[in-house]
N, C-alpha and C positions, 0 to 999 in steps of 0.2 A: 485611499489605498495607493498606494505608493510604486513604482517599476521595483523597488529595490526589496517591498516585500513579499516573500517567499509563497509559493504555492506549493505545499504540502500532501503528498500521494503516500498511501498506507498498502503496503505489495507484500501478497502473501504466497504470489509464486504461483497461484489457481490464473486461470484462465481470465476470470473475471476483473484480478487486479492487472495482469498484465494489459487487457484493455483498457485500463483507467490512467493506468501510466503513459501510453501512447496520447491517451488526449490532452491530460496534463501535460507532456510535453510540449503537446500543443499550442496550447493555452498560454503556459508559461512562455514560449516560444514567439509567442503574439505580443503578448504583454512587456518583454523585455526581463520578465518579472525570474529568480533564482527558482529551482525547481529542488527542492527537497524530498528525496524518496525515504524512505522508512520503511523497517520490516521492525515487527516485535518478538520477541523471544520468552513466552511466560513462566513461567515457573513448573507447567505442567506440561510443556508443549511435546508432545507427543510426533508430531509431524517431523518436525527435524530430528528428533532422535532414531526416527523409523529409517534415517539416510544413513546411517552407522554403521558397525560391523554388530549382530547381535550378541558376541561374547560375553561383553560387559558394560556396564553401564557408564554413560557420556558423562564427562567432565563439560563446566560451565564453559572452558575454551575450546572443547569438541565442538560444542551445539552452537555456539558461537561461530565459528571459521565454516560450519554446516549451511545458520543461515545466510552469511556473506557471498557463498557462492550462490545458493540460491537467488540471492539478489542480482547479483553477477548473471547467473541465467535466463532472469527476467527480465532485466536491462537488456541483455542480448536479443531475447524473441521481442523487446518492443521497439527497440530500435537499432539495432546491428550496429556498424559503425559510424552511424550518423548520432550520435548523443548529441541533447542539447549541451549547451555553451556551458552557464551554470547551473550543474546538477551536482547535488552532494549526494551520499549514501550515507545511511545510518542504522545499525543495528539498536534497537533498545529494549532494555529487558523490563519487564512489565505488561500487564495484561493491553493488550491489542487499544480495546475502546480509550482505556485511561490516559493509554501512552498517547495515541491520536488525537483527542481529545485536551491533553495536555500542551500539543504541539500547533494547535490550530490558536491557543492565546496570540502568538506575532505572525500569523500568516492572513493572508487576504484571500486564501481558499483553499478548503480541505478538500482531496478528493478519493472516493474508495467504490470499490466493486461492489455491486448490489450483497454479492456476496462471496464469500472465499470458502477456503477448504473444508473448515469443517461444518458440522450443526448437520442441520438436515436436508437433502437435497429438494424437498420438496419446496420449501421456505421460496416465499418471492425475494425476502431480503434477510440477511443476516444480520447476528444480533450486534455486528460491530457497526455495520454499519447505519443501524437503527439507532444504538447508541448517538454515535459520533452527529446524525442529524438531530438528534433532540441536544445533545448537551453541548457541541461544537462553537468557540469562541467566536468562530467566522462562517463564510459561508459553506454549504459543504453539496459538491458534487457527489449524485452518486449516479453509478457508469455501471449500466446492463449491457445484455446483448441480446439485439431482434435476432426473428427467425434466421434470420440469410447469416448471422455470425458478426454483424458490424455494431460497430460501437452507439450507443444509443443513452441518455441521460436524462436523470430527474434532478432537480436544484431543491436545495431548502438554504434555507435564511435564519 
């Protein structure tokens, strides 16, 4: 694993991802290594349509320019003006695991919130990021949070 390849964070705007993102910055920050964030946009995604005017129904470049800000806002709560050096953003449309999953082929580390916005709050971890540890090209961070609210992680391989 190389400084030059990329550590890959999956940001759904929930609480959980924006903590995954601060430590991946982290990380990447340590490593030298490019930090690529990502948010997915599925086909049925509900969540970003919910940011809308309810009149009428969202065009693919409503929900689109919806999630970008969204990203834009979570980048903000994780890191104000201090961004890392090389951070990219990317919107991708495709289901969350697959798209993640797909992107962790050239990266030397995925990393996701035990869990995001939707499914059920009861869940210790969600099904993206259960996925993304079973089928993940690389290694794959996943980033809870203890009692007190701090960033806290399990690894898989």
């Amino acid at each position: 694993m190389g400084a030059d390849q990329r550590i890959v964070v999956g940001v759904d705007g929930s609480e959980f991802s924006t903590t995954a993102l601060r430590l991946a910055g982290r990380m990447a920050d340590g490593l030298g290594a490019p930090l690529a964030v990502v948010t997915c946009l599925g086909s049925s995604d509900h969540f970003f349509a919910s940011h809308l005017p309810e009149e009428r129904a969202a065009s693919t470049e409503e929900l689109e320019e919806t999630a970008k800000r969204l990203l834009e806002e979570t980048l903000e709560r994780a890191f104000g003006s201090e961004r890392p050096e090389r951070l990219s953003r990317e919107v991708k449309f495709g289901p969350p695991a697959k798209v993640l999953v797909d992107e962790s082929a050239d990266a030397q580390l995925l990393v996701v919130g035990r869990r995001g916005r939707g499914g059920f709050l009861a869940q210790v971890m969600g099904s993206v990021s259960g996925a993304c540890a079973a089928h993940s090209k690389c290694p794959v961070l996943i980033v809870g949070q203890d009692n007190a609210g701090q960033a806290g992680a399990a690894g898989s391989a």
